[in-house]
C-alpha positions in Angstrom: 65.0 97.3 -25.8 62.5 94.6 -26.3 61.7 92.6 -29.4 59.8 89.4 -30.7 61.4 86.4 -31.9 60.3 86.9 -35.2 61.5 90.6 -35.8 65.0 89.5 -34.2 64.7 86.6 -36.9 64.4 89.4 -40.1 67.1 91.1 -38.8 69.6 88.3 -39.0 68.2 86.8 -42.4 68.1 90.1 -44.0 71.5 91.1 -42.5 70.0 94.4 -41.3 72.9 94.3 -38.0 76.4 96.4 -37.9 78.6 94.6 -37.2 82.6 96.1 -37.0 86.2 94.8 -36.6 88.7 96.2 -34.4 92.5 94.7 -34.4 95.0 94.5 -31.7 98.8 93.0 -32.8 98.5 91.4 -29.5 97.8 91.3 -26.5 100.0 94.3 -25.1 98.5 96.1 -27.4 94.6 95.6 -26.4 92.6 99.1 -26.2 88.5 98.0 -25.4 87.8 101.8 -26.1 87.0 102.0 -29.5 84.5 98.8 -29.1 83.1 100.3 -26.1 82.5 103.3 -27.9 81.1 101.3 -30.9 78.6 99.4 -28.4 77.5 102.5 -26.6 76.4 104.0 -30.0 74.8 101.3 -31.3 72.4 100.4 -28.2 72.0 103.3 -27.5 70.6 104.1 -31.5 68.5 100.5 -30.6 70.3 98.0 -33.1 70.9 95.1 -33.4 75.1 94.4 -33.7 78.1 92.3 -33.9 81.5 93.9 -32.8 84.6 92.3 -32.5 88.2 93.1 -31.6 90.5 90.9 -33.0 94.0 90.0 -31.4 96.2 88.7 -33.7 98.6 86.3 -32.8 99.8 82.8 -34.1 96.2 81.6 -33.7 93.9 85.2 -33.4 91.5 85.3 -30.1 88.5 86.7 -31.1 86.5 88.8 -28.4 83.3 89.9 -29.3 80.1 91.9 -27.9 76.6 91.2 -29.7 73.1 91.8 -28.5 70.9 88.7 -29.0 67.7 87.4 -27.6 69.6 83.8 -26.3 73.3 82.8 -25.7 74.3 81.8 -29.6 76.5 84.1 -31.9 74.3 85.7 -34.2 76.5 84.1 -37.3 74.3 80.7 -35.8 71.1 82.1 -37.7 69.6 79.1 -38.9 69.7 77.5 -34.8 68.1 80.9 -33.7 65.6 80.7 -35.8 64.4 77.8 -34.7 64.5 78.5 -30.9 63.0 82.3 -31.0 60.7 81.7 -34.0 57.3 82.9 -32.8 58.6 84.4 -29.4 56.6 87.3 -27.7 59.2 90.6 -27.2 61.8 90.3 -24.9 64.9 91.7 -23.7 67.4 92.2 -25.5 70.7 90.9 -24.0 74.2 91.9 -24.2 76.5 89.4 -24.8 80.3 88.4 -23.9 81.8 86.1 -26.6 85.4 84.7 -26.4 86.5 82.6 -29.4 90.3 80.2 -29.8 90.8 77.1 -30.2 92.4 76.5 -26.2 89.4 78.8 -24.2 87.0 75.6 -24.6 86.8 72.5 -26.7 84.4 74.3 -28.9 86.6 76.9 -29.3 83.7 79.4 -28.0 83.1 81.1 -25.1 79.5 83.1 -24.3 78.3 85.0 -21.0 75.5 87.1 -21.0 77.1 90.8 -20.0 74.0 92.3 -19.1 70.6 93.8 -20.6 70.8 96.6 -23.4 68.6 98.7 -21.4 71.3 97.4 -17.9 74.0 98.9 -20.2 72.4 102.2 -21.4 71.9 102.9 -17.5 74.7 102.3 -16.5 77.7 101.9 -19.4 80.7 101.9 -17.0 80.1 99.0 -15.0 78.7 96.6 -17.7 81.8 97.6 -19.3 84.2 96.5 -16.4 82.2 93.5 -16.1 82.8 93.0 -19.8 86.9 93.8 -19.5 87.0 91.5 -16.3 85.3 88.3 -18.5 87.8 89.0 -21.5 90.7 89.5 -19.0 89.9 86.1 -17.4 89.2 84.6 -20.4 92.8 85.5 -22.1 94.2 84.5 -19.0 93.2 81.2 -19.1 94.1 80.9 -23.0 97.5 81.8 -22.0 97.5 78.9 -19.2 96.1 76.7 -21.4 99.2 77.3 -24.3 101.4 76.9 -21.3 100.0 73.8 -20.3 100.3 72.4 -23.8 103.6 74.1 -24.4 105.1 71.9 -21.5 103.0 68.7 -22.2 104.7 69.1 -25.7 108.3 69.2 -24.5 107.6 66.6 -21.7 106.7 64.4 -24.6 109.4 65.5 -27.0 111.5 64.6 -24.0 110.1 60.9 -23.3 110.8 60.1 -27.0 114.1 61.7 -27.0 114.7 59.4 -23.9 113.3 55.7 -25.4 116.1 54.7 -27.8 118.7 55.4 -25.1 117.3 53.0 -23.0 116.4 50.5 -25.6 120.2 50.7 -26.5 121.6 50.1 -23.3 119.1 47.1 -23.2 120.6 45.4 -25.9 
């Protein structure tokens, strides 16, 4: 699937992508099937899409699958536009997009997965390279609360530990 930056461009600013939601309550309860099944209909029918599987916890991590002609979210029209405008066609990619607040400091993550034409031939490895990318990427969310999670009570414990020895000082 090849287009120009201009007819990618008309897509987004008309708003003529799918784009659907899935929701997990957490992360036990994560099932990549009914995405998968979302992405495999809509490159295979050639459009252009957003899907996202929500998890939602305390903070929601928000993994998501697009097709885009460069390494942004589609939501980031207005920088698109001025990087594709005028483009000759080209492939259209498959991307891998992991968004919280502790997977990087701006809170977004973005691999290219593959080429929509990589994925059409051959769905069930792009798709385990997908699952591997959002496994990894959750795992290190979870280390990265964990980290913070301790840092917090190591702290919590310094202060709890100051006016004791400023008494005994006195």
């Amino acid at each position: 699937m090849d287009m120009t930056g201009n007819d990618f461009i008309e897509i987004l600013t008309n708003e003529t992508y799918t784009t659907k939601t899935f929701e997990a309550a957490d992360q036990a309860t994560i099932n990549l099937d009914e995405l998968f099944a979302d992405v495999t209909k809509t490159t295979a029918a050639n459009q252009i899409f957003s899907d996202a599987l929500i998890i939602n916890e305390e903070e929601p991590i928000i993994l998501r699958i697009e097709t885009n002609l460069i390494n942004l979210p589609i939501r980031y029209t207005n920088a698109i536009r001025k990087i594709v405008v005028n483009d000759e066609a080209k492939e259209i990619s498959l991307y891998m997009i992991v968004e919280h607040p502790l997977v990087t400091k701006s809170h977004l993550f973005i691999k290219r997965a593959a080429s929509v034409q990589s994925f059409l031939d051959d769905p069930t490895s792009v798709a385990e390279k997908i699952t591997a990318f959002f496994n990894e990427q959750i795992a290190q969310i979870n280390a990265n609360k964990e980290a913070a999670k301790q840092a917090e009570q190591a702290e919590a414990e310094q202060v709890e530990n100051e006016p004791a020895a400023e008494t005994r000082n006195q």
